[in-house]
C-alpha positions as CSV (number, residue, x, y, z in Angstrom):
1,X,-10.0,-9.8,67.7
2,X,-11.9,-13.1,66.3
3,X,-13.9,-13.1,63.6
4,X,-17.1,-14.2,66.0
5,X,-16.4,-10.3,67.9
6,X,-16.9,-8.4,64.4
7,X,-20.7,-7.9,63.9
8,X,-19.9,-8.0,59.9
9,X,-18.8,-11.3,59.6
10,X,-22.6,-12.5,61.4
11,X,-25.3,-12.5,59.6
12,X,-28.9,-14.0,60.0
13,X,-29.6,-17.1,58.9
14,X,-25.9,-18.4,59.2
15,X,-25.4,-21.5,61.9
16,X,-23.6,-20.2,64.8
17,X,-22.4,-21.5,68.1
18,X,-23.5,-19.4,71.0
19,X,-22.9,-19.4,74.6
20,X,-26.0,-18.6,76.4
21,X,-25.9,-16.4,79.9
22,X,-26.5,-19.3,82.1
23,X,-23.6,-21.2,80.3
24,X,-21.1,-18.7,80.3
25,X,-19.2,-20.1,83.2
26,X,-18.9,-23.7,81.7
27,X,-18.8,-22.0,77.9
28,X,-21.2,-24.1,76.6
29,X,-22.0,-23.8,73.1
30,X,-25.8,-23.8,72.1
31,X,-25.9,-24.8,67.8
32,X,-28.6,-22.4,65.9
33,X,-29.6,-20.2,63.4
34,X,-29.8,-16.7,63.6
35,X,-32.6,-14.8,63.8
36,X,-31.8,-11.6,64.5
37,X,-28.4,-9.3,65.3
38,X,-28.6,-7.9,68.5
39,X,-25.1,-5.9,69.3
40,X,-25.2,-2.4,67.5
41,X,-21.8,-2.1,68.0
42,X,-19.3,-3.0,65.0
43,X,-17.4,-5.3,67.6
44,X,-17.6,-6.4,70.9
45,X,-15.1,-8.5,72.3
46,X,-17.0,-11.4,74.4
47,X,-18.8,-11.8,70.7
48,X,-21.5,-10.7,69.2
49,X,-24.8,-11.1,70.7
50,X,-27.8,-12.6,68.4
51,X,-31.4,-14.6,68.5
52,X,-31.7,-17.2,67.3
53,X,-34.6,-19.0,65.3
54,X,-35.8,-20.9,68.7
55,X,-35.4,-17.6,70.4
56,X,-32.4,-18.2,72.3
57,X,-30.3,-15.5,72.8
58,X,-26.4,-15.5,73.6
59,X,-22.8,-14.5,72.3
60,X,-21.6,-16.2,68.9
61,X,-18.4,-17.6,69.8
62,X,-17.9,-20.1,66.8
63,X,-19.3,-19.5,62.9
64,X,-19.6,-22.8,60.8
């Protein structure tokens, strides 16, 4: 499991890169902040689903 799958290691206001559900066939990545944590789970493993600032919401699939 990466660490972009444990809801721990994601935390608002960290830049993330997300992969948005229109995008998840070509995995493009959307850069923001987050907002808000949006899995209740301690892990899922297609990532960990957040808002971000612009209100964008996807799967964090990379953490800077």
């Amino acid at each position: 499991m990466n660490r972009c799958s444990i809801r721990s290691n994601v935390k608002e206001g960290l830049k993330v890169g997300i992969v948005l559900k229109q995008d998840q066939r070509t995995g493009k990545i959307t850069q923001g902040i987050v907002k808000r944590i949006l899995t209740n789970s301690s892990t899922h493993p297609h990532g960990i689903k957040v808002q971000l600032t612009d209100g964008q919401v996807g799967r964090v699939k990379e953490i800077y």
